[in-house]
C-alpha positions in Angstrom: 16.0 -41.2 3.7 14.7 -37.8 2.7 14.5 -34.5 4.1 11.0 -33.2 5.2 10.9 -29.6 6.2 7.9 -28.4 8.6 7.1 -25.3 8.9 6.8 -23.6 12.1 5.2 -20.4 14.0 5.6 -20.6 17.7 8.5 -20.2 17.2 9.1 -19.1 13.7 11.5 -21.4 11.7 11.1 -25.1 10.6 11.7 -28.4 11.8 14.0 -30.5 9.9 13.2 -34.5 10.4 15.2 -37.1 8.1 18.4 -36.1 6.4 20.2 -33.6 5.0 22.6 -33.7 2.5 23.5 -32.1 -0.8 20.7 -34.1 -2.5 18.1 -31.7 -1.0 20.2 -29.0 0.8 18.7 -26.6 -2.1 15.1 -27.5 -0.4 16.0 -26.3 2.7 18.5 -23.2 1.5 15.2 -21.5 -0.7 13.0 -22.0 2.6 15.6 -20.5 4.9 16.4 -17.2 2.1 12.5 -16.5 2.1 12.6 -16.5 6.0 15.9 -14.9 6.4 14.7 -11.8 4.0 12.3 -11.0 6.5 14.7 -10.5 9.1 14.0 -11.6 13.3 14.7 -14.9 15.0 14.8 -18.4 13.3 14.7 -21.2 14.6 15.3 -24.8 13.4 14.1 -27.7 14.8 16.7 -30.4 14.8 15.6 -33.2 17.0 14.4 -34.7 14.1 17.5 -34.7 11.6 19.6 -38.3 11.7 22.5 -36.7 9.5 23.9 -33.7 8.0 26.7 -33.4 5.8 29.5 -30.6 5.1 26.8 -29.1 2.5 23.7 -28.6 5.6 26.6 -27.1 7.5 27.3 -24.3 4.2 23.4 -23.4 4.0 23.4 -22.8 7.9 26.3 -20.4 7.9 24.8 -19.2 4.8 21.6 -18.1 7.1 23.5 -17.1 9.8 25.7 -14.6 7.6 22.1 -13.2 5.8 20.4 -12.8 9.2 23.1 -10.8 10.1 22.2 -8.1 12.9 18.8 -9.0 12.2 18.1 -11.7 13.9 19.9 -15.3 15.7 19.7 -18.6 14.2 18.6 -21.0 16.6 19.8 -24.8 16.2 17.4 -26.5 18.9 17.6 -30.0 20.0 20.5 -31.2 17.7 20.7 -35.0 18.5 24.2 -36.6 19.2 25.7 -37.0 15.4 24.2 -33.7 14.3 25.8 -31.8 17.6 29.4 -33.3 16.6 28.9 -32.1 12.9 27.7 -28.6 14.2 30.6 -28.2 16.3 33.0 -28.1 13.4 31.3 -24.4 12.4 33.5 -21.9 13.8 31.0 -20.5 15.9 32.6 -17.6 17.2 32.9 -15.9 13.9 28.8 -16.4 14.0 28.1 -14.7 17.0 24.0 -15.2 16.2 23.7 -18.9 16.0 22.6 -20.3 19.5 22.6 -23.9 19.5 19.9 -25.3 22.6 18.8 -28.0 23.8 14.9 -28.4 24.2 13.1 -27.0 27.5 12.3 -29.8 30.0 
């Protein structure tokens, strides 16, 4: 299954919906550097991803470490699979990724 990546406004990020692996990891990494250059929140929409491997993990840290001060990355709705593979970032040395679930 492929990757699709949405853009989005409200809030400002994408949403990610198939899977994400090192096949098209690059798509997703140039989308995120064009964002992440202009500084602020980002947000990605996970409710939609089925799997990601070690190499969706690198390009989210990646984002994360080039937000900076500027701005949080924000993992929302990560389903079960994608939550377990998230949790092996050492999120404490990324003190701007917020992972949340979506608003009832």
């Amino acid at each position: 299954m492929l990757l699709t990546v949405e853009r989005t406004e409200q809030p400002r990020g994408f949403r990610l919906v198939g899977e994400l692996d090192a096949s098209n990891v690059g798509m997703l990494g140039g989308a995120l550097d064009r964002e992440v250059a202009q500084g602020g929140d980002l947000t990605l929409d996970l409710g939609g991803l089925a799997f990601m491997d070690s190499s969706g993990i690198q390009v989210l840290i990646k984002a994360a470490q080039d937000l900076g001060a500027q701005g949080r990355l924000i993992l929302r709705s990560p389903g079960d699979l994608v939550r377990r593979i998230l949790s092996l970032i050492p999120m404490e040395k990324l003190e701007n990724v917020q992972i949340e679930d979506e608003e009832p």
